[in-house]
C-alpha positions in Angstrom: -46.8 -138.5 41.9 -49.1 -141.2 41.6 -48.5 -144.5 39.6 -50.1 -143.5 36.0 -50.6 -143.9 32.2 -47.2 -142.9 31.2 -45.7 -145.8 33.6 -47.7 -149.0 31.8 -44.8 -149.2 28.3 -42.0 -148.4 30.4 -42.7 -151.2 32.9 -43.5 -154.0 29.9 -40.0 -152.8 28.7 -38.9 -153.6 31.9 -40.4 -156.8 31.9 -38.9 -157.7 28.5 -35.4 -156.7 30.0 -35.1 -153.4 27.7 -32.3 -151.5 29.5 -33.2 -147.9 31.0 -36.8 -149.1 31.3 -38.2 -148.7 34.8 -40.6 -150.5 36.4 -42.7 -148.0 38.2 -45.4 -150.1 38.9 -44.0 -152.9 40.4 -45.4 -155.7 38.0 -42.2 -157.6 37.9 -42.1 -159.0 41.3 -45.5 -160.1 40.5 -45.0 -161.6 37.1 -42.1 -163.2 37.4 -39.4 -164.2 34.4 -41.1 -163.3 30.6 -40.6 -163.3 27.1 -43.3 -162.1 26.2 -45.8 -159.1 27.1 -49.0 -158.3 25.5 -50.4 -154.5 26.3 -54.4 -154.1 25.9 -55.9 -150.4 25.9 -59.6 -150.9 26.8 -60.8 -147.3 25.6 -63.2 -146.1 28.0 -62.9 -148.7 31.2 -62.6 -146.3 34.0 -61.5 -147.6 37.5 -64.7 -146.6 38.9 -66.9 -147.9 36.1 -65.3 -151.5 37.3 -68.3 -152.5 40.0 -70.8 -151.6 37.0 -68.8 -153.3 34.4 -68.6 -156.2 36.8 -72.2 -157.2 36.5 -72.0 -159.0 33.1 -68.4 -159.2 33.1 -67.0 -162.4 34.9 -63.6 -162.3 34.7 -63.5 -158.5 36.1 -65.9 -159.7 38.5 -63.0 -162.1 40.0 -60.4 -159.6 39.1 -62.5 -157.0 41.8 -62.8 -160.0 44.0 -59.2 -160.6 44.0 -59.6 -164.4 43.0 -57.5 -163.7 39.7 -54.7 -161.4 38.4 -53.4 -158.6 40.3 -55.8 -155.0 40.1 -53.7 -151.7 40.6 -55.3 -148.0 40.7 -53.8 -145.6 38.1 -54.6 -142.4 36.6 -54.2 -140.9 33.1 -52.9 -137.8 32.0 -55.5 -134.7 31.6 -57.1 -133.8 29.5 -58.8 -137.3 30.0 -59.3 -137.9 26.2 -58.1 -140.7 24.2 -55.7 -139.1 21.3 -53.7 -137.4 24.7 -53.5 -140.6 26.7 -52.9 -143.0 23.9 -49.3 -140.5 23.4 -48.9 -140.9 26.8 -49.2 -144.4 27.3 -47.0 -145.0 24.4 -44.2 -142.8 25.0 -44.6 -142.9 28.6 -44.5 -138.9 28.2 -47.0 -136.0 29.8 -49.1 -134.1 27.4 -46.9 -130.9 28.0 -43.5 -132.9 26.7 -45.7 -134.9 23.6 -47.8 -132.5 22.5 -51.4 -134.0 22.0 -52.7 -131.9 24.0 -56.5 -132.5 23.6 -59.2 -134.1 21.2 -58.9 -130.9 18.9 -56.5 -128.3 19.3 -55.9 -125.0 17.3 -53.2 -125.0 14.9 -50.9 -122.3 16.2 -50.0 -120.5 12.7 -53.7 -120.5 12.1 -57.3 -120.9 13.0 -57.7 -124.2 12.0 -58.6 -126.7 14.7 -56.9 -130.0 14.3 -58.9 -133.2 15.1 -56.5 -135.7 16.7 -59.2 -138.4 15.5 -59.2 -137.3 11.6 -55.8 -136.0 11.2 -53.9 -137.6 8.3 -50.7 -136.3 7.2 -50.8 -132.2 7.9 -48.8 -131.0 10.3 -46.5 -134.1 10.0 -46.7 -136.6 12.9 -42.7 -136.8 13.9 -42.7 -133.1 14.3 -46.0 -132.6 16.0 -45.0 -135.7 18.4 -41.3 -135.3 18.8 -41.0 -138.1 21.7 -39.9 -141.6 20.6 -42.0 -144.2 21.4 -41.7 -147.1 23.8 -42.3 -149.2 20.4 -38.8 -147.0 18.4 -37.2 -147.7 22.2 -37.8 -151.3 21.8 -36.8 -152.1 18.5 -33.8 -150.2 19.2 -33.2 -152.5 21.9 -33.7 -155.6 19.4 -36.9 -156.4 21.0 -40.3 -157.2 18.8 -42.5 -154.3 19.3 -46.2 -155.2 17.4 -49.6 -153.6 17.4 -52.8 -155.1 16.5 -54.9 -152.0 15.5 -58.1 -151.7 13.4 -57.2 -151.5 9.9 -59.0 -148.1 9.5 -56.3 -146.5 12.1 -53.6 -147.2 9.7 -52.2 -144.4 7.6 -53.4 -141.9 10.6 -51.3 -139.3 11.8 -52.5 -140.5 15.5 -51.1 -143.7 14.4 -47.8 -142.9 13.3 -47.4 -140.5 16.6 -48.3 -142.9 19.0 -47.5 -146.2 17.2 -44.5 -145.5 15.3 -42.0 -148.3 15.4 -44.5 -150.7 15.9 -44.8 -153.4 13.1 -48.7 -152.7 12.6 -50.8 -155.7 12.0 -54.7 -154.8 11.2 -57.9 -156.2 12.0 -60.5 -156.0 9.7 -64.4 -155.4 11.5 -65.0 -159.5 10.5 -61.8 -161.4 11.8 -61.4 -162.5 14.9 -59.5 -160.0 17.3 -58.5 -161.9 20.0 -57.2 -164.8 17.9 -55.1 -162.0 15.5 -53.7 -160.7 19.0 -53.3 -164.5 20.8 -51.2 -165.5 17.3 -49.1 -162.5 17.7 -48.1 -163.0 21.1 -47.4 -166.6 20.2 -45.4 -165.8 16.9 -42.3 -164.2 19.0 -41.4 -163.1 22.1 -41.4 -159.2 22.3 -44.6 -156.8 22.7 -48.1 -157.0 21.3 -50.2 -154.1 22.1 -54.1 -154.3 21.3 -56.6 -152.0 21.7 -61.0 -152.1 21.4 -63.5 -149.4 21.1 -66.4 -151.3 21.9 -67.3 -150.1 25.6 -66.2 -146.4 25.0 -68.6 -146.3 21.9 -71.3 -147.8 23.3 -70.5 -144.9 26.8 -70.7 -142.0 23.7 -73.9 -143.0 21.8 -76.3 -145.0 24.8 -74.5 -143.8 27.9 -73.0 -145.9 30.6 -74.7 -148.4 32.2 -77.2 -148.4 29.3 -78.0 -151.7 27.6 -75.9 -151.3 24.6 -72.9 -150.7 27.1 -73.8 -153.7 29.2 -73.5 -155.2 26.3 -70.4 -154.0 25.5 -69.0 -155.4 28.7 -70.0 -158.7 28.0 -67.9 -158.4 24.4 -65.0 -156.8 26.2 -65.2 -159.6 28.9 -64.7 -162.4 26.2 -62.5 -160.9 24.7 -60.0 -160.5 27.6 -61.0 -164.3 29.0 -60.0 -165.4 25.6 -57.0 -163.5 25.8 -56.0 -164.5 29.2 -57.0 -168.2 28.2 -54.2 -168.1 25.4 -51.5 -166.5 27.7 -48.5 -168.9 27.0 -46.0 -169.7 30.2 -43.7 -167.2 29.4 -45.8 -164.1 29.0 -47.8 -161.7 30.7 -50.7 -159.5 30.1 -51.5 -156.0 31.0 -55.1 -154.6 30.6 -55.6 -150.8 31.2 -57.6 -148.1 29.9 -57.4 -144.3 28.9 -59.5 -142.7 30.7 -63.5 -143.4 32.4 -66.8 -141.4 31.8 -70.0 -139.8 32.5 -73.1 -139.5 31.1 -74.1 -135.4 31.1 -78.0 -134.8 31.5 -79.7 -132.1 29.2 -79.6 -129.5 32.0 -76.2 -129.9 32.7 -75.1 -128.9 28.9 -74.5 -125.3 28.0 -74.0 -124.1 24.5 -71.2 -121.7 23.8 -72.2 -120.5 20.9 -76.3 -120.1 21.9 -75.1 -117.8 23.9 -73.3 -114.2 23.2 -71.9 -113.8 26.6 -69.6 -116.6 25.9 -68.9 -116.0 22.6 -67.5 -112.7 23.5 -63.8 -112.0 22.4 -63.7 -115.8 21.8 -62.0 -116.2 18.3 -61.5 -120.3 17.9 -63.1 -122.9 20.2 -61.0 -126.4 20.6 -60.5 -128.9 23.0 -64.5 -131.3 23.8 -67.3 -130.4 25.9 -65.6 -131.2 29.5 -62.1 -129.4 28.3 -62.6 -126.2 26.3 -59.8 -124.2 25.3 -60.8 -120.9 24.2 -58.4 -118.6 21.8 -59.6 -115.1 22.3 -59.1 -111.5 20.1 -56.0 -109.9 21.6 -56.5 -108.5 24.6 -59.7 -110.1 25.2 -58.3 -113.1 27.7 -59.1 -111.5 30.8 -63.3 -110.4 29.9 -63.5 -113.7 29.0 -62.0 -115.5 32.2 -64.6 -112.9 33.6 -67.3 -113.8 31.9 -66.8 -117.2 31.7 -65.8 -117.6 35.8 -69.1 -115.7 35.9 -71.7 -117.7 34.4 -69.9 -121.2 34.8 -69.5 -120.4 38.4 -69.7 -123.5 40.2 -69.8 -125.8 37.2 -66.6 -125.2 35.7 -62.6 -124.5 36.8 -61.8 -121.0 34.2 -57.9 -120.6 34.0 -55.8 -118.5 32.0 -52.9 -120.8 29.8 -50.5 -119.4 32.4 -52.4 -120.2 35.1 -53.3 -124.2 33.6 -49.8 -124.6 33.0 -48.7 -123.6 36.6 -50.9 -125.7 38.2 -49.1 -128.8 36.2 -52.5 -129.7 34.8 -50.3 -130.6 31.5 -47.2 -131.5 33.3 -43.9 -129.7 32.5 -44.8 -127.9 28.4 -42.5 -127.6 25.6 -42.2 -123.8 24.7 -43.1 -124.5 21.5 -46.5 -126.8 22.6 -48.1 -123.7 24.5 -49.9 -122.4 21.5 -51.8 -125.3 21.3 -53.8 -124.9 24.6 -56.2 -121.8 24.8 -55.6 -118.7 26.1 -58.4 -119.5 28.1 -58.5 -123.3 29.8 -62.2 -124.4 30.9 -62.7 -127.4 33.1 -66.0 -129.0 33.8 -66.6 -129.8 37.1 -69.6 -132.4 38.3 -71.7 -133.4 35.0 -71.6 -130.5 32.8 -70.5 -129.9 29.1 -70.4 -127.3 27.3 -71.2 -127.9 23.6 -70.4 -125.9 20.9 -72.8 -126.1 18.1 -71.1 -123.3 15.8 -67.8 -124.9 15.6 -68.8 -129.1 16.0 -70.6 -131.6 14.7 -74.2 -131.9 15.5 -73.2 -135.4 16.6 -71.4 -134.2 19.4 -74.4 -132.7 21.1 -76.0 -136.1 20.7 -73.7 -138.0 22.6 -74.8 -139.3 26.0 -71.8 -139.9 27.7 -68.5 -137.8 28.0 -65.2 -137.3 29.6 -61.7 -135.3 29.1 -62.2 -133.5 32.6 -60.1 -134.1 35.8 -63.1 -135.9 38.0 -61.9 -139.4 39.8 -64.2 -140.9 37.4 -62.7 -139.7 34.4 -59.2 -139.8 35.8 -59.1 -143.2 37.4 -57.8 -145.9 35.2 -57.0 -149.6 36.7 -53.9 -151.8 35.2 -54.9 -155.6 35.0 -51.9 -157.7 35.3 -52.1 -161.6 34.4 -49.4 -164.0 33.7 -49.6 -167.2 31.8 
């Protein structure tokens, strides 16, 4: 089993003595003796975007050169979207076990397709995410766990299912992140986690290695100099991500719903355009897998849910968790998508760059590793 996501919390517990944390990764013998650790979640900086990044980003630049910190390969948990890897970095648990298992799932009592990103308060966040969090784990342990989040992720229910038993701090679009996280981290020993947006947007709306994402880089690269600049003697920092991307060409998308072949027997449509989880009319699963394995043939993986969940693409999953993926798992291989224009917002078919599928480019995730 390779060194992944679900190993970064466990291994700052570690670091921060917590007993029955584990350090998988090995960041102890490298760090040293700390009090505190500070965890940042770069959304969207993908081990193999590094060389790219790299070009207006001077501290990666020497990180990739080995001339500062320590730069280890890891990989997150599929699908390779951010509401399933932010669970899994936080409670150090695969998407089977946590639950989160996708952008949008279908509700398994009915139709509705949940939106990890805009779900407030229904279902309930402890009992859609049963797993306790390396944040509850540390508190129990009399250890500070903080988070430094946007103020708009407050109240969320992907908050309270990834972040709960943090003491939330929030950072308002005009103060000064790194500062709010450096003060933090200076306040107390314990963990500060921190997390930005900025390059995974910029993938989304201009693609990567657009302008507006080399621009990104250069924000995202301050912002971890600054961070690495206020590092007190006795504390650490780890930077990783959640997943990478790709951009997807206009040729390379496919619309479900312009097309009846695939809407056949398909009765809800979750998951994102790299990951689509189909729920089908009963008895309808195996003309789709045909249909789909058909016309997708060579650009997609088609499984049945029994099939996905063999293979471990979810890692061991709850009984009670396998309603939630389709009856029908589709996996885009290369640079396809398949939108769905019937059942998403027109925004979605706008966006230039994507991820959520099991490529190395989407996978791949590094773990950054300074002390002070």
């Amino acid at each position: 089993m390779p060194a992944s996501i679900c190993d970064v919390l466990p291994s700052a517990a570690a670091l921060l003595s917590v007993s029955g944390a584990v350090d998988a990764l090995g960041v102890t013998e490298w760090v040293g003796d700390v009090r505190r650790v500070a965890v940042l979640l770069v959304d969207g900086m993908g081990w193999h975007l590094l060389p790219e990044l790299a070009a207006d980003a001077p501290l990666l630049a020497s990180v990739l050169a080995g001339n500062v910190g320590r730069l280890d390969e890891l990989t997150c948990t599929f699908p390779s979207t951010t509401p399933t890897s932010l669970a899994s970095l936080t409670t150090g648990a695969t998407p089977g076990e946590h639950g989160i298992l996708g952008f949008s799932v279908k509700l398994p009592d009915s139709d509705r397709v949940l939106n990890h990103i805009f779900w407030r308060d229904d279902p309930p966040a402890a009992q859609w995410q049963p797993v306790p969090t390396w944040f509850e784990r540390l508190r129990h342990a009399g250890v500070g766990a903080r988070a430094v989040l946007p103020a708009a992720f407050l109240g969320s229910g992907l908050t309270e299912a990834a972040y709960r038993g943090a003491e939330f701090h929030a950072a308002n679009s005009d103060d000064d992140y790194a500062q709010l996280v450096a003060d933090q981290l200076r306040a107390t020993p314990g963990l500060v986690y921190a997390y930005t947006a900025d390059l995974d947007t910029a993938a989304h709306v201009f693609g990567v290695a657009s302008p507006e994402w080399h621009a990104a880089a250069v924000r995202v690269d301050a912002l971890l100099t600054r961070l690495v600049e206020a590092l007190p003697p006795d504390a650490a920092l780890l930077i990783t991500a959640d997943h990478g991307g790709l951009n997807v060409p206009a040729d390379q998308r496919i619309d479900l719903d312009a097309d009846p072949r695939l809407r056949a027997g398909v009765r809800a449509v979750a998951g994102d355009p790299r990951v689509r989880y189909l729920h089908t009319e009963p008895g309808a699963a195996p003309d789709v897998i045909a249909a789909w394995g058909e016309l997708l043939n060579g650009r997609a993986d088609v499984h049945s849910r029994d099939d996905a969940v063999a293979a471990g693409l979810f890692g061991p999953v709850r009984p009670d968790h396998l309603p939630r993926i389709g009856d029908v798992v589709v996996t885009c291989t290369g640079d396809t998508a398949v939108l769905a224009s019937g059942h998403e917002p027109p925004e979605v078919a706008q966006l230039v760059g994507f991820h959520g599928a099991a490529t190395p480019v989407e996978m791949a995730i590094p773990l950054i590793t300074f002390h002070g």
